[in-house]
N, C-alpha and C positions, 0 to 999 in steps of 0.2 A: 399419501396422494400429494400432499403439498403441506409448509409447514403446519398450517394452521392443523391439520387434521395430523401431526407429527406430536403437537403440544396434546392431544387426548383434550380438545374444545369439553367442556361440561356445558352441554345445551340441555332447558326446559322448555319443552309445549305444554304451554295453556289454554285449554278450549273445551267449552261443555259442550260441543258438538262433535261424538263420538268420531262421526265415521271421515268429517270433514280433516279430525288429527291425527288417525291412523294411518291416510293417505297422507299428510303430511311428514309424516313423519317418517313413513316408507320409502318416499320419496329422498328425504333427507340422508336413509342410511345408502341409501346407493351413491350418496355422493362421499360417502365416510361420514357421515356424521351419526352417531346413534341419541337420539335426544331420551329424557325419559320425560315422561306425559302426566298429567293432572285434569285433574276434570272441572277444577272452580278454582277461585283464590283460599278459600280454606285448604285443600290438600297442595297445592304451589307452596305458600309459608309453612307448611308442617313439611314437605321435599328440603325446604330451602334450612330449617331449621336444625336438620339432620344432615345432608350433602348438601354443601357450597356446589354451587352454579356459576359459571360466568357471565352465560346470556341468556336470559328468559325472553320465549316469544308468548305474548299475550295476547287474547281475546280481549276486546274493553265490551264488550255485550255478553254478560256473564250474567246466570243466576243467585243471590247470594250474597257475598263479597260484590262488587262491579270489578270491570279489569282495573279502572284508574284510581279506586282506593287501594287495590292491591298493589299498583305500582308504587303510591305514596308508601305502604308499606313497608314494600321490599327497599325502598332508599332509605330508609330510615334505619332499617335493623342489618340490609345486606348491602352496603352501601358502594362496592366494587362490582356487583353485579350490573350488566348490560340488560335494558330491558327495550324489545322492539317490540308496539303493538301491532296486532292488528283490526282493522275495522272498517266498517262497511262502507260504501261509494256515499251512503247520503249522511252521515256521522265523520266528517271529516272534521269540523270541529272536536272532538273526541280524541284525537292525535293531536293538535294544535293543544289540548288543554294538558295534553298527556306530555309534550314536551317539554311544556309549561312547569310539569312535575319531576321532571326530573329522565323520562325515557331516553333511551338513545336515537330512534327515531320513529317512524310508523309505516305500515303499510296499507293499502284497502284490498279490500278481499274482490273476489277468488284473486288469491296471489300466485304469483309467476316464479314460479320454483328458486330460478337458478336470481331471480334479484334479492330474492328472500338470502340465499345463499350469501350474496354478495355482502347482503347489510351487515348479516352473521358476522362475516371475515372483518367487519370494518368496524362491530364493535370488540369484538376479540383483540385487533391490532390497536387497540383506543385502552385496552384492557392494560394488553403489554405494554404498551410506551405511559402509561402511567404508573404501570411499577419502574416502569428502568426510572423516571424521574424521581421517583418515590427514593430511588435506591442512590439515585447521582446526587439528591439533598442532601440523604445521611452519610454518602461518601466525604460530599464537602464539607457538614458537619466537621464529620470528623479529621478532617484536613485539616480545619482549621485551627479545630483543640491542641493538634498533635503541636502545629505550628504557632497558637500563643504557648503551648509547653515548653516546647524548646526556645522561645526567645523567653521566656523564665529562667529556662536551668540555663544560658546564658547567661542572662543579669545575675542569677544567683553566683554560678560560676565565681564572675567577675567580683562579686561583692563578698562571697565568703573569704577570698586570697584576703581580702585590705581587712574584712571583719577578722577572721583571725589571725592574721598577724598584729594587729593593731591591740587587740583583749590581750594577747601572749604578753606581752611588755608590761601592764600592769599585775598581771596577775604575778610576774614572775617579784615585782615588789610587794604585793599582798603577801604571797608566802613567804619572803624573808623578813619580812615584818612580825607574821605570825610567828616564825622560829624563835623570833627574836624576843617577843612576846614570851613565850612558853620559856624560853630559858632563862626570864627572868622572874618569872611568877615560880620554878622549880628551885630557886635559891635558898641556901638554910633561913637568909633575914625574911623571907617569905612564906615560910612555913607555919606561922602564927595567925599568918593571916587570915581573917575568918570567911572572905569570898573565894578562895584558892579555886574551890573546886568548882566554881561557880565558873569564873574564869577559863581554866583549862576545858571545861567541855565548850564555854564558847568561842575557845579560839580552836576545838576539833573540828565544830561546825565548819568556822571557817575555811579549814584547811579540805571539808569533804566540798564545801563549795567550788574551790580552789581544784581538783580532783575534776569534777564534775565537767567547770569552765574549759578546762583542759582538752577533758574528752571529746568535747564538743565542736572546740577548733581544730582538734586534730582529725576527728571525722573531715569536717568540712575540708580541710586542704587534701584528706585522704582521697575524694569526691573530684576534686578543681586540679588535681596532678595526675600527669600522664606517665605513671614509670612506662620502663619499660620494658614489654613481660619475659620472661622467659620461659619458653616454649619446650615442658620435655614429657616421656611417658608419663601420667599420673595414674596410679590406682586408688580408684575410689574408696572400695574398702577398706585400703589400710588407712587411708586417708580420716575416715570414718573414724575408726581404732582411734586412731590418734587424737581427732579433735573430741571425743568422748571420753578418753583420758583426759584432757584438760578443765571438761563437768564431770569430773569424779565427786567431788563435793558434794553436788547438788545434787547430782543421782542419787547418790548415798543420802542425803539428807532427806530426802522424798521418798528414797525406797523404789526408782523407778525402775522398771523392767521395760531391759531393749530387747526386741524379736525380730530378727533377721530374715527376711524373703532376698537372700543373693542370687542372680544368676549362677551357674556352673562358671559359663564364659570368663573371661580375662579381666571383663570390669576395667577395661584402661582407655583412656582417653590423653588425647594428645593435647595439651592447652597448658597454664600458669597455674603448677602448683599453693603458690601465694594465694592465688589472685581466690583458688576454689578453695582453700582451706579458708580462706575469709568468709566465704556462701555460707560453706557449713557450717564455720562456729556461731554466723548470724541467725541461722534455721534451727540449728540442734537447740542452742540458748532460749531462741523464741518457746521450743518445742518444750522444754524443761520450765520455765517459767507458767507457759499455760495450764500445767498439771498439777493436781490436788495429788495430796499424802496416796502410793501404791499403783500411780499411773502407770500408763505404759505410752513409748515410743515404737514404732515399727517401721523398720528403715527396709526399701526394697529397693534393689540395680537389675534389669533388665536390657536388653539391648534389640533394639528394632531398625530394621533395614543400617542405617551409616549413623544412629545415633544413640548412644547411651541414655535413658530415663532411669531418675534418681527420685525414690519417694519418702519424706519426711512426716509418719504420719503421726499425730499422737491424739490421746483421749482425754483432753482438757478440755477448759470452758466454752474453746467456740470463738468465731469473732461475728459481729452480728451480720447482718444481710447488709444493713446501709455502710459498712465501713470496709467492704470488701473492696469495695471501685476505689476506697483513699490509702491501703495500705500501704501504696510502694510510691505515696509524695513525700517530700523532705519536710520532715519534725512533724509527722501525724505520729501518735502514740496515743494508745489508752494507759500507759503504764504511768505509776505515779512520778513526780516531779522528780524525785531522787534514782527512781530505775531506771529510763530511756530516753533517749534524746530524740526519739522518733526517725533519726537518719540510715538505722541497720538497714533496714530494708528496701528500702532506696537507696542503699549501695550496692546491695545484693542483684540486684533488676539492673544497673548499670553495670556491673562487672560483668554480669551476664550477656548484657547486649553487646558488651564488647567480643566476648569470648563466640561470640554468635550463636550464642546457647537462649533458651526461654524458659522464664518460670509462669506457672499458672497456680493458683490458688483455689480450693473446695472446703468449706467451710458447714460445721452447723453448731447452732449454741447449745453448750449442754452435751454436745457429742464427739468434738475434737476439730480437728486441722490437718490438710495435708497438705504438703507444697509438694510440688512434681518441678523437676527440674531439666531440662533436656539439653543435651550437650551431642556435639557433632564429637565422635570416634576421634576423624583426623581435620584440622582445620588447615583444610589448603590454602588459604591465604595468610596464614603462619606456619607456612610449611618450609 
């Protein structure tokens, strides 16, 4: 009939006077609306407890419950609901207290169908433009998150370039220092010496620190530089193959078992070989790491309408519910001080956004991880 009866309005009538709601109500569905009925405020909250309502029409002359404790009610526990009373020509206070309480607004009886109607539509439109606002806060919310994020990975940007290049130049005399060290503590005149060994594992320390430092700024300029990609058929699965040949080791050392769900299909996608063999060795490494002795990984390629889904799953520890939303910021890691620098995977989420591809993440502790990764077939703006 009109939108409001397009949205499926959820109207309730409240009134312990049978015959006065049944013509009420009758009346209502001729106009589109089918309300469903209660007979006091005991069965209205036991309706409203079970099926959400948008607007309840009230009697405040109730046996029982009254109407206007029932409205306090209903705001307290259904607090989106519209609540219109009605009440009688000498009880007009009784609206005026009910407003007081929270109702949308009031009528006096015998009420006049089509104004009843009207109020209806006008709490229902008070309904909707409180969601769209409800919905334009958490939009800008999140505007605005998105927007201090990115003047972060700006500044970060800008500060990784000067931070590592600035660490590279000492480091690079830290480790000639240690070489230099070490080849003279391996000397015959040295060989007596009774700290030797004490020595050389603290100049190995040094040298895995030196390692470490390394990795870290090279991530970071990895992050802060824009090569640039080259664009050719990739296949996924071989792609696969191959960076799982590179955790041979650790496969082996775990005993893990890969099980394959491949599409039939061609499995190829047009994007930066580099840029996805870097995804994967960050996902599959993650995937191997999470797994106790006899795990298993299960890798799946699918293809849906123009884009390839890639799934990384494995049955390791889990990552927990609070650290899902911080996985993919720079330097978040649970992994100890000497395993991750926290940047994989916030590089992974950026090479992806660039590639115009998305990753989402489903987690449970104690049951495993799967990353799903979606990539466009052919990326016509690198076409």
């Amino acid at each position: 009939m009109n939108k409001l009866y397009d949205n499926k309005l959820r109207l309730l009538i409240v009134d312990d006077e049978e015959g006065f709601r049944r013509t009420i109500a009758k009346r209502l569905a001729k106009r589109g609306l089918k309300p469903v009925q209660a007979s006091g405020g005991e069965e209205c909250l036991g309706i409203l407890k079970k099926t959400p309502m948008d607007v309840v029409v009230l009697d405040v002359k109730m046996p029982g419950i009254s109407g206007i404790d029932t409205l306090r009610l209903i705001k307290q526990e259904f607090a989106k609901t519209q609540v219109i009373l009605l009440t009688g020509n000498v009880a007009v206070s009784d609206g005026i207290e009910g407003i007081k309480s929270g109702a949308f607004d009031y009528l006096t009886k015998p009420v006049e169908i089509d104004h009843l109607v009207n109020k209806i539509k006008q709490a229902f439109e008070m309904i909707r433009l409180e969601e769209e606002k409800q919905k334009e806060l958490e939009y800008r919310a999140k505007l605005e998150k998105k927007m201090i994020d990115t003047e972060r990975l700006v500044s970060l940007g800008t500060m990784s370039t000067g931070i590592a290049h600035e660490i590279n130049n000492p480091l690079a005399i830290i480790n000639e220092s240690a070489g230099f060290m070490k080849q003279v503590i391996s000397t015959l005149e040295m060989s007596m010496f009774s700290q030797k060994d004490a020595l050389l594992m603290g100049i190995e320390k040094i040298e895995k620190g030196i390692k470490r430092a390394r990795k870290i700024t090279h991530q970071l300029l990895d992050h802060v530089k824009k090569p640039e990609s080259q664009f050719s058929e990739v296949n996924l699965k071989a792609l696969l193959y191959e960076t799982l040949g590179l955790l041979k080791k650790e496969l082996k050392d775990k005993n893990t078992t890969i099980n394959w769900k491949i599409d039939k299909k061609k499995n190829v996608v047009w994007s930066d070989p580099y840029q996805i063999r870097q995804v994967l060795m960050n996902l599959l490494s993650n995937a191997v790491h999470a797994l106790q002795k006899n795990g298993s990984i299960t890798l799946s390629i699918c293809e849906v309408n123009e884009d390839i889904i890639l799934e990384i799953k494995d049955n390791g520890i889990g990552i927990p519910k609070e650290n899902l939303s911080k996985i993919f910021d720079p330097f978040f890691t649970t992994k100890s001080f000497h395993e991750g620098t926290g940047l994989g995977l916030f590089v992974v989420h950026k090479i992806l956004s660039n590639l115009n591809g998305k990753i989402d993440v489903a987690s449970t502790v104690g049951k495993g991880t799967c990353f799903q990764v979606r990539l466009p077939k052919y990326d016509k703006s690198n076409g």
